[in-house]
SERO-4910 file (N, C-alpha, C, O; in steps of 0.05 Angstrom, whole numbers):
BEGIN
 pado doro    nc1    nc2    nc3   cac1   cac2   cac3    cc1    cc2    cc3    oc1    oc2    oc3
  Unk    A     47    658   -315     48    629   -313     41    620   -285     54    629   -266
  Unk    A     21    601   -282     13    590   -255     31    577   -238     40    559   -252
  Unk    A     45    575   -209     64    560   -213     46    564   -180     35    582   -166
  Unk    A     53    524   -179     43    510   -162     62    503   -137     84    495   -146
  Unk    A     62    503   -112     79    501    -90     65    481    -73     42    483    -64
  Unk    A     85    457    -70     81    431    -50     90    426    -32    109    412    -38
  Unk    A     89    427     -3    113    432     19     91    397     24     68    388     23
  Unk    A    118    388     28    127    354     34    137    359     68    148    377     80
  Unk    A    127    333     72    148    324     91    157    288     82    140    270     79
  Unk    A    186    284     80    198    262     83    209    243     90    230    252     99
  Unk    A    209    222     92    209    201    106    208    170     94    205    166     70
  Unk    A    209    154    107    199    121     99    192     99    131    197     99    155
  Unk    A    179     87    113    167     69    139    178     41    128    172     33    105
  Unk    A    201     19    153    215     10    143    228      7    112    226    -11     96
  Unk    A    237     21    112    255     30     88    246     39     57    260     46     38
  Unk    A    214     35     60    198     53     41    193     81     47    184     94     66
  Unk    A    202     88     20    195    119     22    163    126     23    145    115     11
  Unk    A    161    153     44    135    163     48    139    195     39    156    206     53
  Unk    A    129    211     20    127    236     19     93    242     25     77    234      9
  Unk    A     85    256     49     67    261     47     62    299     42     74    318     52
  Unk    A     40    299     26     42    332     21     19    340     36     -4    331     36
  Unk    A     37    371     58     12    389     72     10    406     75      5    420     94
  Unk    A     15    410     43      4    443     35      7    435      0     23    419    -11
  Unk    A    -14    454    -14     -6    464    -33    -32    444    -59    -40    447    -82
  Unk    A    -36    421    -36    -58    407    -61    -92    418    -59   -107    428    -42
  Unk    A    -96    407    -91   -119    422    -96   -141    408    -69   -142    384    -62
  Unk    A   -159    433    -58   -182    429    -47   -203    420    -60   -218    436    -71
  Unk    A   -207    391    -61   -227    380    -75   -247    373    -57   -240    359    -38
  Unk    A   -273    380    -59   -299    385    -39   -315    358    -47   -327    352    -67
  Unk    A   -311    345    -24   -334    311    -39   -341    294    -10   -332    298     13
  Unk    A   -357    277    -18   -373    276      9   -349    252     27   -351    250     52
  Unk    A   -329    236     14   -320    221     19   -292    215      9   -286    229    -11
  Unk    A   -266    190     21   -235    197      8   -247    180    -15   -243    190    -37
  Unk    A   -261    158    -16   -273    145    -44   -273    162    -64   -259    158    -84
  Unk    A   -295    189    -60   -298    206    -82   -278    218    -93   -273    223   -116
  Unk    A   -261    226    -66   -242    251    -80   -216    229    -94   -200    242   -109
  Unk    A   -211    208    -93   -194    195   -108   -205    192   -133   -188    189   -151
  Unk    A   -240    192   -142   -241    188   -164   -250    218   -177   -263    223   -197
  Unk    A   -236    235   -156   -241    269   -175   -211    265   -180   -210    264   -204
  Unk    A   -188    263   -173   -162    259   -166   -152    250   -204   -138    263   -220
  Unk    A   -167    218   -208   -164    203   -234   -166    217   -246   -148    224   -262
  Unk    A   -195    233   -244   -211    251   -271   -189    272   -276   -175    273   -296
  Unk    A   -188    291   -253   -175    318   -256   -150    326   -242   -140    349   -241
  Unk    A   -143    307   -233   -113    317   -216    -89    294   -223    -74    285   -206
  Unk    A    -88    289   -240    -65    257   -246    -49    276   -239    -39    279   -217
  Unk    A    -47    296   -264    -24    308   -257     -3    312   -231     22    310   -231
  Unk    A    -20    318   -213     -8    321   -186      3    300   -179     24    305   -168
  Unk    A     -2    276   -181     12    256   -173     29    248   -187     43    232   -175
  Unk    A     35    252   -211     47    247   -237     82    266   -225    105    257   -224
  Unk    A     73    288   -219     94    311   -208    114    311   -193    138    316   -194
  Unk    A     87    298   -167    110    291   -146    118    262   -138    126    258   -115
  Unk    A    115    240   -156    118    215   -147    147    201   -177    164    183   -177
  Unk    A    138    219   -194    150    206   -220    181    230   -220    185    248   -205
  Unk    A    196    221   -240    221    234   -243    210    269   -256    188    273   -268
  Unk    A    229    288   -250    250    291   -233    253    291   -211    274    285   -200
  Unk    A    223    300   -193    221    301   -171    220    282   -150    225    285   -126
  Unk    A    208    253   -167    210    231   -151    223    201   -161    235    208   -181
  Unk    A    225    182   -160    235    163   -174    217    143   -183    193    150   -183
  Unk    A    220    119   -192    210     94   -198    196     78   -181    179     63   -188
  Unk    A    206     82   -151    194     73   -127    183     91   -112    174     86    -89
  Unk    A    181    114   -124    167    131    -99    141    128    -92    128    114   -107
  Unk    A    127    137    -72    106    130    -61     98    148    -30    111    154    -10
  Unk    A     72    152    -38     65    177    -14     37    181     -6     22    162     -5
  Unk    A     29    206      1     -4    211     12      1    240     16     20    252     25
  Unk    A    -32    250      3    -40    277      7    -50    278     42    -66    260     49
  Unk    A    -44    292     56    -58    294     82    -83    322     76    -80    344     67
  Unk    A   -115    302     88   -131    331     89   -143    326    115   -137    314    136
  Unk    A   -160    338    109   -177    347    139   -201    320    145   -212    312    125
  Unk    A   -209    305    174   -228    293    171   -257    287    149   -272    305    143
  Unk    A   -257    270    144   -287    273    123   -311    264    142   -334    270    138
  Unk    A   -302    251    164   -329    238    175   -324    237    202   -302    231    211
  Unk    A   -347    244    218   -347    258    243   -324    249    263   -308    263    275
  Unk    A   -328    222    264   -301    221    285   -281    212    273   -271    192    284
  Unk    A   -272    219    257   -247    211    246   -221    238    255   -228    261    262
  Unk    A   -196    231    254   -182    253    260   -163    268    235   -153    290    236
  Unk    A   -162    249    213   -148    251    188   -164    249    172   -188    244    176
  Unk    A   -150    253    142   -158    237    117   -130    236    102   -112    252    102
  Unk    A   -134    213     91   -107    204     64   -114    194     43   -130    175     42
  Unk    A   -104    205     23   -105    205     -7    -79    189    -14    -59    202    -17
  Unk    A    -79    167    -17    -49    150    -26    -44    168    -63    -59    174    -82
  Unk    A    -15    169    -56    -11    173    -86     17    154    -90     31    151    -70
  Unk    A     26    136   -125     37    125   -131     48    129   -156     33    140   -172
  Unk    A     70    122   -163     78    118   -193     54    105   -206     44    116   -225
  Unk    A     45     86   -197     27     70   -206     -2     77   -195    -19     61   -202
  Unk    A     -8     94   -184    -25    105   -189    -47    114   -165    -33    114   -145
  Unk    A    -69    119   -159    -83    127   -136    -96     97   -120   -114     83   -129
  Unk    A    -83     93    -97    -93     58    -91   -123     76    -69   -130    100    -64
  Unk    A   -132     50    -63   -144     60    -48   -140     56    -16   -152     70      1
  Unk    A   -123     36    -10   -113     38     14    -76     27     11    -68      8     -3
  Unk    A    -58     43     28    -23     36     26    -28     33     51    -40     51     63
  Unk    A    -18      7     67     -9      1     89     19     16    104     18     27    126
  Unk    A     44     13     86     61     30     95     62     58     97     68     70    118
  Unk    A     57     68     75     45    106     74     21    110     98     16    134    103
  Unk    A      9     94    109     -5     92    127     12    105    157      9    128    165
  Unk    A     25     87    167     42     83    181     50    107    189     45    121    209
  Unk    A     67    110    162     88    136    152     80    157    157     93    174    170
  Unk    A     53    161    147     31    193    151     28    201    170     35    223    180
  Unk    A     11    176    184      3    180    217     33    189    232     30    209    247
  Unk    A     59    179    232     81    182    249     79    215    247     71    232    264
  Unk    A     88    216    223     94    251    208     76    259    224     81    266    247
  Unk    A     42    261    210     22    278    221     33    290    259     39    312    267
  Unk    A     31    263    274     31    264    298     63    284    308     63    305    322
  Unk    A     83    272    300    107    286    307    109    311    300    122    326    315
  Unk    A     94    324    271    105    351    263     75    363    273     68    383    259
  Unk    A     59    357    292     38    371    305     14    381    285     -1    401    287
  Unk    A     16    356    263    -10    375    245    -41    353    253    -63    358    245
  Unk    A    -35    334    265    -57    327    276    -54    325    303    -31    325    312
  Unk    A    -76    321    322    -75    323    343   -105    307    357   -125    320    364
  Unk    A   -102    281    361   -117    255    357   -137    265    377   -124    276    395
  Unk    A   -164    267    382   -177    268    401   -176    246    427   -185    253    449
  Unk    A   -166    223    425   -162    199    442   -131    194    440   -123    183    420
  Unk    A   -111    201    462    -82    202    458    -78    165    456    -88    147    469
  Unk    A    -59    168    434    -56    143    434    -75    122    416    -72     97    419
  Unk    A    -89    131    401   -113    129    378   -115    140    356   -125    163    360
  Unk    A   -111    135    331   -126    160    315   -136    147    288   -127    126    280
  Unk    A   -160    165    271   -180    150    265   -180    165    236   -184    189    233
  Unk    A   -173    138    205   -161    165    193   -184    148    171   -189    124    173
  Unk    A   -198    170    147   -206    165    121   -202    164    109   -196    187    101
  Unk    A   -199    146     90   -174    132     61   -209    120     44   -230    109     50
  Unk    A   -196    131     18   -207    106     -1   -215     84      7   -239     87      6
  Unk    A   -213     67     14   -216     43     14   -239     41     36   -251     19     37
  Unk    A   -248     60     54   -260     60     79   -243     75    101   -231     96     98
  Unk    A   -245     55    128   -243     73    152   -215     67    164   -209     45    156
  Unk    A   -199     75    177   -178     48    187   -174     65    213   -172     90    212
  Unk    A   -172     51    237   -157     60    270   -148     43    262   -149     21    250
  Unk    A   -127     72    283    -89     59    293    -83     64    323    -99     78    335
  Unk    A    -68     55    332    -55     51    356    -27     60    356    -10     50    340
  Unk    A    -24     71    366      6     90    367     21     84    396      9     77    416
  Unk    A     41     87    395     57     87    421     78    107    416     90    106    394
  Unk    A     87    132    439    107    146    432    132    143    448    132    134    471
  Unk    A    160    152    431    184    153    452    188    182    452    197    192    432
  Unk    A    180    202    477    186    223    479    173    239    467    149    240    472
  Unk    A    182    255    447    166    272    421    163    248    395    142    251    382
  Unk    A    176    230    389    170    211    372    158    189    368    164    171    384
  Unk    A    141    185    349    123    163    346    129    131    338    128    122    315
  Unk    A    136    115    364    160     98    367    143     62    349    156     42    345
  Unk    A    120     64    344    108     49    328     70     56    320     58     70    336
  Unk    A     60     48    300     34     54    287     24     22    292     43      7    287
  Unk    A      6     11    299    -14     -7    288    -34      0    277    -46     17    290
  Unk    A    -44     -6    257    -71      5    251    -79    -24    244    -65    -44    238
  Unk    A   -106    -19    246   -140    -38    233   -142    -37    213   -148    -15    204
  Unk    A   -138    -62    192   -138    -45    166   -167    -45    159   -180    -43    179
  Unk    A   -186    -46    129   -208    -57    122   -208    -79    128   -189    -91    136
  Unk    A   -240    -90    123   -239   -119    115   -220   -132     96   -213   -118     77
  Unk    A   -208   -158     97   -186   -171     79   -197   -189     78   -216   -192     94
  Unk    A   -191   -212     56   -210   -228     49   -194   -246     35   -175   -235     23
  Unk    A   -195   -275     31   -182   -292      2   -209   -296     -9   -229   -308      0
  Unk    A   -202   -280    -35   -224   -283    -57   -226   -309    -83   -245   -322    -90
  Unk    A   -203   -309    -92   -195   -331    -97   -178   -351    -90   -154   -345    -85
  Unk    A   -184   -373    -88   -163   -389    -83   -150   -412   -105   -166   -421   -120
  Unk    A   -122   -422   -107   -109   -443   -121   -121   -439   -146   -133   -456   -160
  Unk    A   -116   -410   -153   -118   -405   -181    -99   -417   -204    -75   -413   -198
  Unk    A   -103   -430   -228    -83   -430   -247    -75   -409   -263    -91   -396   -276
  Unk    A    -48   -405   -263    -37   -385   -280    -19   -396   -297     -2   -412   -289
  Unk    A    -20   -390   -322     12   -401   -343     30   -365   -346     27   -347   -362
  Unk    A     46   -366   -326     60   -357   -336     81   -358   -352     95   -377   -357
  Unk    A     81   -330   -363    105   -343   -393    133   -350   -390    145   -359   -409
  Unk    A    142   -348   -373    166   -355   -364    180   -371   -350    201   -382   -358
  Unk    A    162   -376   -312    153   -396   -299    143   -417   -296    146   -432   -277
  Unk    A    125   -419   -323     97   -429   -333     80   -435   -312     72   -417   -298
  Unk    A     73   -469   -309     44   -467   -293     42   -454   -256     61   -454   -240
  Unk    A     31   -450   -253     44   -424   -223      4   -431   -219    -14   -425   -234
  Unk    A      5   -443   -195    -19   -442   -169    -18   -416   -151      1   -409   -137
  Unk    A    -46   -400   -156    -40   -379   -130    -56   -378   -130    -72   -383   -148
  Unk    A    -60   -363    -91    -83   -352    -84    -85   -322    -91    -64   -312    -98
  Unk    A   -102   -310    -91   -110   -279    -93   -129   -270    -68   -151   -280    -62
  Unk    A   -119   -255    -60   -134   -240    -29   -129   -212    -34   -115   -202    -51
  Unk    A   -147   -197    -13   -151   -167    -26   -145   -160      8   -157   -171     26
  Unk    A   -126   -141     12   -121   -120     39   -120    -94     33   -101    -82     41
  Unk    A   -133    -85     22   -136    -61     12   -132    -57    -18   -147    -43    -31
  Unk    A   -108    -71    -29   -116    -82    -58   -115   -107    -59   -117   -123    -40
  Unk    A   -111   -112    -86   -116   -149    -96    -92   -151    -99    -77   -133   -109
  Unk    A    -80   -186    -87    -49   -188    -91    -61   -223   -100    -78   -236    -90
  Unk    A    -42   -229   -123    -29   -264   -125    -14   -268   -109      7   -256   -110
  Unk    A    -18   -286    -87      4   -302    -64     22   -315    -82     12   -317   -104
  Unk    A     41   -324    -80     61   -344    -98     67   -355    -85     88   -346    -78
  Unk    A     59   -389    -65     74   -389    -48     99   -409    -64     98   -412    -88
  Unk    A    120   -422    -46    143   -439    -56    120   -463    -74     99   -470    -63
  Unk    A    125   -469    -92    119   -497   -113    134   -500   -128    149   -480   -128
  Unk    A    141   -521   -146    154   -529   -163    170   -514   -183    195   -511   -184
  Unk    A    147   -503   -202    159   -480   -217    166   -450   -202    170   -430   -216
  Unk    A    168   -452   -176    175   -426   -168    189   -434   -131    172   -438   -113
  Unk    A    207   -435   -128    227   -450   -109    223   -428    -83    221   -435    -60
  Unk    A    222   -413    -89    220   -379    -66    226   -351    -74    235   -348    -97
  Unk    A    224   -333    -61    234   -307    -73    261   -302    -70    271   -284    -82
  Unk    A    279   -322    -51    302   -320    -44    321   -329    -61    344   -323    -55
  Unk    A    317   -342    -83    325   -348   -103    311   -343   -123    300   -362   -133
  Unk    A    306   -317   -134    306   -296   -155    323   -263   -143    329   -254   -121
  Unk    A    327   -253   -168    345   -222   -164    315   -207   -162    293   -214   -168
  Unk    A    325   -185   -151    297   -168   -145    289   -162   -180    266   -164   -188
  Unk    A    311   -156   -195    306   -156   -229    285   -173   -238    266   -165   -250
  Unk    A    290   -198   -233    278   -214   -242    246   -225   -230    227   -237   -241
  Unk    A    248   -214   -203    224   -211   -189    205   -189   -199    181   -191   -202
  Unk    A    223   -165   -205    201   -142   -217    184   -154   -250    160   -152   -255
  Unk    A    209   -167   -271    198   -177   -291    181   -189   -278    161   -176   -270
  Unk    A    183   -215   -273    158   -236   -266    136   -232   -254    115   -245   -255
  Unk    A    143   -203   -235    108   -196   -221    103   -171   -245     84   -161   -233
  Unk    A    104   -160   -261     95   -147   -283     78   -171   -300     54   -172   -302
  Unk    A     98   -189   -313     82   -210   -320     59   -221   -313     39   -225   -328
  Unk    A     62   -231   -282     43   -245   -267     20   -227   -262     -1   -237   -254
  Unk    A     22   -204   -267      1   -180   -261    -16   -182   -287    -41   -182   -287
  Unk    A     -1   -184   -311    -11   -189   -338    -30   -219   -338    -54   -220   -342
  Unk    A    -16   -237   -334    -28   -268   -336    -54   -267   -313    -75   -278   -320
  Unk    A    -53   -259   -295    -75   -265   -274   -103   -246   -286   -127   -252   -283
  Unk    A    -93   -227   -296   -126   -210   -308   -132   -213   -334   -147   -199   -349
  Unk    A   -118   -234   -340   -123   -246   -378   -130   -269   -361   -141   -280   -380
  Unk    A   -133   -287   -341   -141   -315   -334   -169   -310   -319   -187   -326   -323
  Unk    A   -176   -280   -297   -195   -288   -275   -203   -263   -270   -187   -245   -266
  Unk    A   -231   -260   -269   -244   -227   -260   -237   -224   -237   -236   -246   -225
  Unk    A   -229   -202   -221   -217   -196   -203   -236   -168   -196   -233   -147   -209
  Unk    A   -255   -174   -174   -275   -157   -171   -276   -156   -131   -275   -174   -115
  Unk    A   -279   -135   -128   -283   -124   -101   -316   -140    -91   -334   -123    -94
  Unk    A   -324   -163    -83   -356   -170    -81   -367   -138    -69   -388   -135    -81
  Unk    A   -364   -119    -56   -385   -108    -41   -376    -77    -55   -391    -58    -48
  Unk    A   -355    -70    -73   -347    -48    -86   -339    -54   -106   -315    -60   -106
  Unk    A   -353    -55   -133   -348    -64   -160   -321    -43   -176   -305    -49   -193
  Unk    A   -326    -19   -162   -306      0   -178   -275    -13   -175   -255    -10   -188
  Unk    A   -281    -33   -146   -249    -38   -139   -246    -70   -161   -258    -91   -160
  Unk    A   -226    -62   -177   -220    -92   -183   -195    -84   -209   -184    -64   -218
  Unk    A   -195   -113   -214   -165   -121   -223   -137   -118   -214   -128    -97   -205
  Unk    A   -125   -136   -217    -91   -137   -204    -69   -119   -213    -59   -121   -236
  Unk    A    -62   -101   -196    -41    -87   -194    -16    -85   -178      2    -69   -179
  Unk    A    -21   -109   -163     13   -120   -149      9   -152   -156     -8   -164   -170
  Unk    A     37   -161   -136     43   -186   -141     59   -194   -111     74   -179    -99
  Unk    A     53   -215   -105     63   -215    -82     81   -248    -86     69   -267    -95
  Unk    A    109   -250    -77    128   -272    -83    132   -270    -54    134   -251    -39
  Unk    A    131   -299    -50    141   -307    -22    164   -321    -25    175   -329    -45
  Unk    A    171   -323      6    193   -352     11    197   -348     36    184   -336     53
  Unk    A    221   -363     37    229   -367     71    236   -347     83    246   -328     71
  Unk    A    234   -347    109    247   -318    135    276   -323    129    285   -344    121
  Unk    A    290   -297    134    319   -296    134    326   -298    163    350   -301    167
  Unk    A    310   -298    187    318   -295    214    301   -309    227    283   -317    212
  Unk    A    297   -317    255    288   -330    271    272   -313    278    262   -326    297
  Unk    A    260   -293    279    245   -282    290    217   -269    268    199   -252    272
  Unk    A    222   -279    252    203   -274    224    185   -298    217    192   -320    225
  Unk    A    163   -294    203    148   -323    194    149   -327    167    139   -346    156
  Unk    A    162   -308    156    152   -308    128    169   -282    115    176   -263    129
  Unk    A    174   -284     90    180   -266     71    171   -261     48    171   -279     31
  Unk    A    163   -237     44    158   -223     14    165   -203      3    173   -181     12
  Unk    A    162   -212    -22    170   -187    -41    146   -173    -64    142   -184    -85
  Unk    A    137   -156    -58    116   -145    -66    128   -134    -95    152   -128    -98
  Unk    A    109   -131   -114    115   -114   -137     88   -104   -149     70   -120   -157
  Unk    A     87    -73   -152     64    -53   -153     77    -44   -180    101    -41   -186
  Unk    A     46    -42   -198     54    -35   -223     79    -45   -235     87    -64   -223
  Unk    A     91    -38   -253    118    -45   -273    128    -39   -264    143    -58   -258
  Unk    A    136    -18   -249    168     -3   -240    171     -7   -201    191      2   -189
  Unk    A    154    -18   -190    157     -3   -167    159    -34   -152    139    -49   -153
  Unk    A    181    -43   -140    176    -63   -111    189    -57    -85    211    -48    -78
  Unk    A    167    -64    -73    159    -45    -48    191    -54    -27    202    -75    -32
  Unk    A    201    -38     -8    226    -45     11    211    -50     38    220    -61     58
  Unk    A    189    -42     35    178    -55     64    164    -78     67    155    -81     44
  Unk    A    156    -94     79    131   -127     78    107   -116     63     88   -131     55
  Unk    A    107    -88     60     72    -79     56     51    -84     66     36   -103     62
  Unk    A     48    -67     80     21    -55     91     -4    -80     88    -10   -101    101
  Unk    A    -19    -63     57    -40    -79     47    -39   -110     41    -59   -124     39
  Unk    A     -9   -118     38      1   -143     22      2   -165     40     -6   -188     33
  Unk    A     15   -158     68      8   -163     94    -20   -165    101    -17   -187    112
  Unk    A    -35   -162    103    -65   -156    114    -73   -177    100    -84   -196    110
  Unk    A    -66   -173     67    -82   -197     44    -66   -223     57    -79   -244     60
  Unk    A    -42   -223     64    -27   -254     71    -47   -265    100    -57   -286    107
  Unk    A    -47   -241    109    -68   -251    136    -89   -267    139    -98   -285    153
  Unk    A    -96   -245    111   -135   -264    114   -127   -286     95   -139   -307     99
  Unk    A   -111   -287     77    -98   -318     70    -95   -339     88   -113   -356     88
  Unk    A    -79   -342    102    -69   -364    115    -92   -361    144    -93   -380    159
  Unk    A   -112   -333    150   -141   -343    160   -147   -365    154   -146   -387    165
  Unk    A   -160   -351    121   -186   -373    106   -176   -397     97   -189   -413     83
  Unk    A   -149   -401    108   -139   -429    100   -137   -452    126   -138   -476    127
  Unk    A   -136   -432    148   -138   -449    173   -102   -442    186    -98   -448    210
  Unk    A    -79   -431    173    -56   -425    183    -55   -411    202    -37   -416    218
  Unk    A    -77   -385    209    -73   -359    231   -104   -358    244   -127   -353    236
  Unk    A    -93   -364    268   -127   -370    281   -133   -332    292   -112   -319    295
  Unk    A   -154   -321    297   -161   -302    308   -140   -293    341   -133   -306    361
  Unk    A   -135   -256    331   -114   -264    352    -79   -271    350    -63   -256    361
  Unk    A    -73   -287    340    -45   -302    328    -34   -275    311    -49   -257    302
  Unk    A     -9   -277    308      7   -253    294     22   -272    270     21   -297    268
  Unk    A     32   -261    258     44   -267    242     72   -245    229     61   -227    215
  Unk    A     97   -241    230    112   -226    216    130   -236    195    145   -255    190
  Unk    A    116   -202    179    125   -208    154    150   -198    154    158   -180    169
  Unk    A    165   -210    135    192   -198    130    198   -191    101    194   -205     81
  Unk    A    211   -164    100    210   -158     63    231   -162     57    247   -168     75
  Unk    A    240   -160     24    265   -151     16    287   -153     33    300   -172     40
  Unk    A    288   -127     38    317   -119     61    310   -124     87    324   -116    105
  Unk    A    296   -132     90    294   -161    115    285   -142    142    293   -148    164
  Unk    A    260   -108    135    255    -95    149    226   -122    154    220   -139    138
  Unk    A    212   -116    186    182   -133    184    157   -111    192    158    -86    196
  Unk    A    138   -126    192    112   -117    197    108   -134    211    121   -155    210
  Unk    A     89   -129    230     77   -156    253     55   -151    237     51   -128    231
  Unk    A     37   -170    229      6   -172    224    -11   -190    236      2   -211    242
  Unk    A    -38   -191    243    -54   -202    264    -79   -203    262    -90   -182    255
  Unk    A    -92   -224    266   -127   -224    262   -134   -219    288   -131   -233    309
  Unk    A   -153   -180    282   -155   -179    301   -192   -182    316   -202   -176    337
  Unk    A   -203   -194    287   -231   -200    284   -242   -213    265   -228   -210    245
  Unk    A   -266   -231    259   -272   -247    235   -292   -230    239   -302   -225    261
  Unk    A   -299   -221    214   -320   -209    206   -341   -213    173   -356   -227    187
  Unk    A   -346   -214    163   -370   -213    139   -371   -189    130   -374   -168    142
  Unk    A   -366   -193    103   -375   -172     76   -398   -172     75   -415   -187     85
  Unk    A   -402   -144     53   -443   -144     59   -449   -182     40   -464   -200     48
  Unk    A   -437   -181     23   -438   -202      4   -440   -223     16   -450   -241      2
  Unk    A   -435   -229     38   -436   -254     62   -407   -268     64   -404   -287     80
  Unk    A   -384   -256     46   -364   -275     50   -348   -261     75   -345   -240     87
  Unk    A   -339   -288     73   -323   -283    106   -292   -265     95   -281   -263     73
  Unk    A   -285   -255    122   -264   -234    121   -260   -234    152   -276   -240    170
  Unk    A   -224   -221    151   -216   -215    177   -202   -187    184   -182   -179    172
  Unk    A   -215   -174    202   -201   -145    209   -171   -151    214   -170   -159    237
  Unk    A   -152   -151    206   -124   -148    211   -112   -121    218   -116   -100    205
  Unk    A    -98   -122    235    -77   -107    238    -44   -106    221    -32   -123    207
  Unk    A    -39    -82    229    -14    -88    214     10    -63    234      7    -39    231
  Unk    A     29    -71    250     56    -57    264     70    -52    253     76    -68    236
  Unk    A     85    -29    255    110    -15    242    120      8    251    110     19    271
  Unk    A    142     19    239    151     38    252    158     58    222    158     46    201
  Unk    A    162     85    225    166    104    206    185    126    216    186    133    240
  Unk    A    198    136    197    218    163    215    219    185    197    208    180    175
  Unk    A    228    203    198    228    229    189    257    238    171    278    244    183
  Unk    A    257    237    146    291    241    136    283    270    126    301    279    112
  Unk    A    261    289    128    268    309    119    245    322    112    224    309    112
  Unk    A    245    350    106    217    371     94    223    382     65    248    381     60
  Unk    A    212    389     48    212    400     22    188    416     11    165    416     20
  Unk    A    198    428    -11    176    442    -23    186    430    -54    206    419    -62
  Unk    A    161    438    -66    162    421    -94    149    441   -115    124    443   -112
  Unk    A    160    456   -134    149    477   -159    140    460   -181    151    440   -190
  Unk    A    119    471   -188    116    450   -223     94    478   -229     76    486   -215
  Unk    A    102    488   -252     97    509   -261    103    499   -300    121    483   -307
  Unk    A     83    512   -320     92    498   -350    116    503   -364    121    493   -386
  Unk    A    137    523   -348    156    527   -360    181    508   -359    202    510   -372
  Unk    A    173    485   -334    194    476   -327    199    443   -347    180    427   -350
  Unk    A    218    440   -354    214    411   -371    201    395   -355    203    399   -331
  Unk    A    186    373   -364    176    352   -347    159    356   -325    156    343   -304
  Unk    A    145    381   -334    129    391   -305    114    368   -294    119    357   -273
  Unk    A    100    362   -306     84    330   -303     94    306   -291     82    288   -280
  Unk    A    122    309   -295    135    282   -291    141    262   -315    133    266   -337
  Unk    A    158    238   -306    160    224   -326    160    197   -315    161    193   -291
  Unk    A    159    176   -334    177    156   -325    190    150   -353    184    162   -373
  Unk    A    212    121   -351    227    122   -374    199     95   -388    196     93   -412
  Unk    A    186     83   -374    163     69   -388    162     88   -409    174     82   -430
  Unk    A    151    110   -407    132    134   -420    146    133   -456    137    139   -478
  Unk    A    175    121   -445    189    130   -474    189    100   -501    190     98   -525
  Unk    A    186     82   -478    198     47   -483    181     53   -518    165     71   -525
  Unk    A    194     30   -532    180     34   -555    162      5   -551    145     -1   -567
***
């Protein structure tokens, strides 16, 4: 019987969990992280299925394969993996990776204080600062971000009529901001936040094509993003992200962040330059920032954003999934729902 070995390292970046694995995944040979995420769909679910879903992981788990550079000056590569599935860029697992990589010495940045990593989605530099041996915050560059749509109508079934924007930071998110039928995120239970962005994930790709202009493979909605007011004086904003059915995020999010950026850009709220912090859930933030206006090949306008955070280390593991073991694959309790 084949039996497969995953040595993890563990962690979360404001209070999202990061497992990144660096050892034990299949060597998949492709010219680019684009490709190998779509050898990953074809022929490796499994792997992510293993270590992200129960027993070994939960409902919220969330992580990245670490491999070797794909393109000359880069110093990494990351493979996001999810309950919900292979993204092509995680803002927080971002963060998370780079800390790990750098502290447990498996990368070693050619420019101290820089490092230049390959993800799906394209290219992203970060900016690091250390305390001592530890990696005391990450900024990174994300992709281009963009509002693709704007003041969309949605009927949701519950909410009913719901105005949102849709912007893409690595994925596509519905903004929700405060309106009528929807008061803030601060008044909903995270329960009821996960129902309604499952929903809202449903209603927005039954109402509007949701297409990447300059990468067609990228499209349709797979989070949801609910706003409302800061809990502190030192925040601009709060959200609550929700990925796939089961999963809402404990940190501002990465990508979700980036999409609020080039939002309140292309609206005239965040001039080039200007920061913005997000605040999540449990009231951890992200600083995010336009740190360039730039153009898609498509001609629409977009802004390089940044995104700050911090990540720490709760631990190392190894992970068996071999056919003898129940659930080698993983589960979730979706899998059973009737």
């Amino acid at each position: 019987m084949t039996r497969y070995r995953f040595e993890c390292i563990e962690g979360h970046t404001e209070g999202m969990p990061v497992r990144m694995v660096t050892g034990g995944a299949p060597a998949v040979k492709r010219s680019s992280m684009y490709e190998v995420r779509e050898a990953f769909i074809a022929d490796y679910d499994w792997v992510r299925r293993a270590l992200m879903m129960e027993p070994r992981g939960h409902a919220h788990m969330s992580g990245t394969i670490l491999y070797p550079p794909m393109s000359p000056d880069a110093d990494m590569s990351l493979l996001f993996i999810e309950t919900s599935g292979f993204l092509p860029m995680c803002g927080h697992a971002s963060i998370g990776s780079i800390s790990f990589a750098i502290e447990a010495g498996l990368v070693r940045p050619r420019e101290p204080g820089k490092v230049v990593v390959d993800v799906p989605a394209g290219k992203l530099t970060a900016r690091y600062e250390m305390d001592g041996e530890r990696v005391k915050t990450v900024r990174f560059t994300n992709v281009p971000s963009f509002l693709l749509h704007r003041d969309v109508e949605v009927n949701h079934p519950v909410l009913g009529k719901l105005v949102v924007d849709i912007a893409y930071g690595g994925n596509f998110y519905p903004i929700v901001e405060a309106q009528p039928n929807f008061p803030g995120c601060e008044h909903f239970s995270p329960a009821e936040l996960l129902e309604y962005g499952r929903q809202m994930q449903e209603a927005v790709n039954e109402t509007i094509d949701v297409v990447h202009p300059d990468k067609p493979a990228i499209r349709g909605v797979k989070h949801c993003m609910w706003t409302g007011a800061s809990q502190s004086e030192n925040a601009d904003g709060r959200a609550v992200v929700i990925a796939g059915a089961t999963l809402i995020d404990r940190s501002p999010c990465g990508t979700g962040t980036s999409a609020r950026v080039a939002q309140r850009h292309a609206r005239g709220l965040l001039q080039e330059g200007q920061t913005f912090t997000h605040q999540s859930l449990i009231l951890s933030a992200f600083v995010g920032r336009v740190e360039a206006v730039t153009r898609l090949e498509s001609g629409l306008e977009a802004v390089l954003p940044s995104v700050e955070g911090q990540a720490w280390i709760t631990g190392r593991g190894e992970h068996y999934v071999d056919e003898s073991q129940p659930y080698a694959h993983g589960f979730s309790l979706e899998d059973f729902a009737r």
